[in-house]
N, C-alpha and C positions, 0 to 999 in steps of 0.2 A: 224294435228300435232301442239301442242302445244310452245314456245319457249322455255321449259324446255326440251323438247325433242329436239328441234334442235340445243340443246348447247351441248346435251351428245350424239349426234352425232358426232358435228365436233370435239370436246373432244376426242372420240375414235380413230375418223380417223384421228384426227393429231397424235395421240400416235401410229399410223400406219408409220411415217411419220419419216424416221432417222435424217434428216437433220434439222424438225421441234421441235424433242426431245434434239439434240445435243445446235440450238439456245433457249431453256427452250421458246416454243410461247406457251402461254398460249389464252386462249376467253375468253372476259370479257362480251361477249353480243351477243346474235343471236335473232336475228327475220326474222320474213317471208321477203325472200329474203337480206336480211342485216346479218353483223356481224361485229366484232371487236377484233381481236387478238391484245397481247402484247408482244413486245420484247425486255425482260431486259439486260440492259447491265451488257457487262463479258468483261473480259480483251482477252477473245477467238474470239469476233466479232470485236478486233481494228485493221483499216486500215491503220492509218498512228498511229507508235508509239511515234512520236513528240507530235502530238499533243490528241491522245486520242479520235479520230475520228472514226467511228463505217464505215466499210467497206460499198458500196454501194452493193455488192453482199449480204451481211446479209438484206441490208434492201427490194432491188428487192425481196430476198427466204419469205420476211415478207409479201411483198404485193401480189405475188402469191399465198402464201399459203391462203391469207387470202378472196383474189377475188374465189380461186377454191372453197373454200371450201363455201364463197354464194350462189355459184351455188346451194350446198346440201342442203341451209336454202331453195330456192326459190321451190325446187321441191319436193313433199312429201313423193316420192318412193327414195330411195339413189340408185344414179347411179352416177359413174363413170365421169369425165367432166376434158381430159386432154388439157392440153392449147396449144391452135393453136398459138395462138398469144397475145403478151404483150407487152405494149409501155410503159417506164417509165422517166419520166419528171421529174428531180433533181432539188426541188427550193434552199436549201440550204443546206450544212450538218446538221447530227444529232449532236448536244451538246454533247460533252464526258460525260459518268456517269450518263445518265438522260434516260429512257426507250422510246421505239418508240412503238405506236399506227396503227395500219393499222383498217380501218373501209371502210369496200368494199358494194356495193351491186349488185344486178344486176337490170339491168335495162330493160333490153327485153330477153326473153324465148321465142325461137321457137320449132317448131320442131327438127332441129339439130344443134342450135348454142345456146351458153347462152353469154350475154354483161354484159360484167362487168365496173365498175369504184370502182377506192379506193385511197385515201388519207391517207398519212403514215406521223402523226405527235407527238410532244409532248405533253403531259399533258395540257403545258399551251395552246396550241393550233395553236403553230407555224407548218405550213406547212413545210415537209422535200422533199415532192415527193407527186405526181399523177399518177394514172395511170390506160389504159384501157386495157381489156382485151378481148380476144375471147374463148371460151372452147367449144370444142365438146362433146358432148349428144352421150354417142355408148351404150345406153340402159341397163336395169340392171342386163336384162340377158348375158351379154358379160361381165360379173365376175362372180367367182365362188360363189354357197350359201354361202358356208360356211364365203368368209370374206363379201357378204351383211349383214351374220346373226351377224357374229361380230358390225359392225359398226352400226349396227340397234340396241346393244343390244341382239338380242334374245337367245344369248350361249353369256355368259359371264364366 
């Protein structure tokens, strides 16, 4: 698998994804095991209306989506990989009006577990959050064909 193929993977499966359509997360980058989704700011993600501050729950759903979905660059067959567990570490807020980055990878693939890490910052490369993750592996046959074949492309 190519990384043009594991961008219009995680493409389809986020477009699978209501919560990840609603925050507009787009990928700007996938490779073997890595990626990097973006999430533009809307006046629909602000946590505090004083001051223009982008909720911490929009940016945790940023780094989730974006650690699960390494899972799918790391592995060549798409399975399934929901999250056991996520720890996320707030180093400072997001800048009102300015877009947030998550770029996850994983780091070890076993049998039934995939580790994740991912760093959710700006453009210029200020750190917002870290964070790791756990995802369980339940195999590709524990989803139906028909949404592997979606997410694979193959019925489009």
């Amino acid at each position: 698998m190519n990384d043009a193929m594991r961008m219009d993977r995680v493409r389809r499966f986020i477009g699978t994804l209501n919560q990840a359509r609603e925050l507009g997360l787009t990928v700007t980058s996938a490779k073997k095991g890595q990626l990097t989704l973006c999430l533009p700011y809307s006046d629909l993600i602000i946590g505090n209306p004083d001051t223009g501050v982008i909720h911490g729950g929009a940016i945790t759903t940023l780094m989730d989506t974006a650690s699960g979905s390494a899972t799918m660059c790391a592995l060549d067959d798409f399975e399934l990989c929901p999250t056991l567990d996520l720890r996320v570490d707030y180093m400072r807020p997001a800048v009102p009006h300015k877009a947030v980055f998550a770029r996850a990878e994983t780091y070890k693939v076993t049998r039934n577990i995939i580790f994740t890490r991912c760093e959710a910052f700006h453009e210029t490369g200020e750190t917002i959050a870290n964070c790791v993750g756990t995802f369980m592996r339940i195999g590709k046959e524990a989803m139906p064909k028909s949404f592997r074949d979606l997410i694979d492309g193959e019925k489009e």
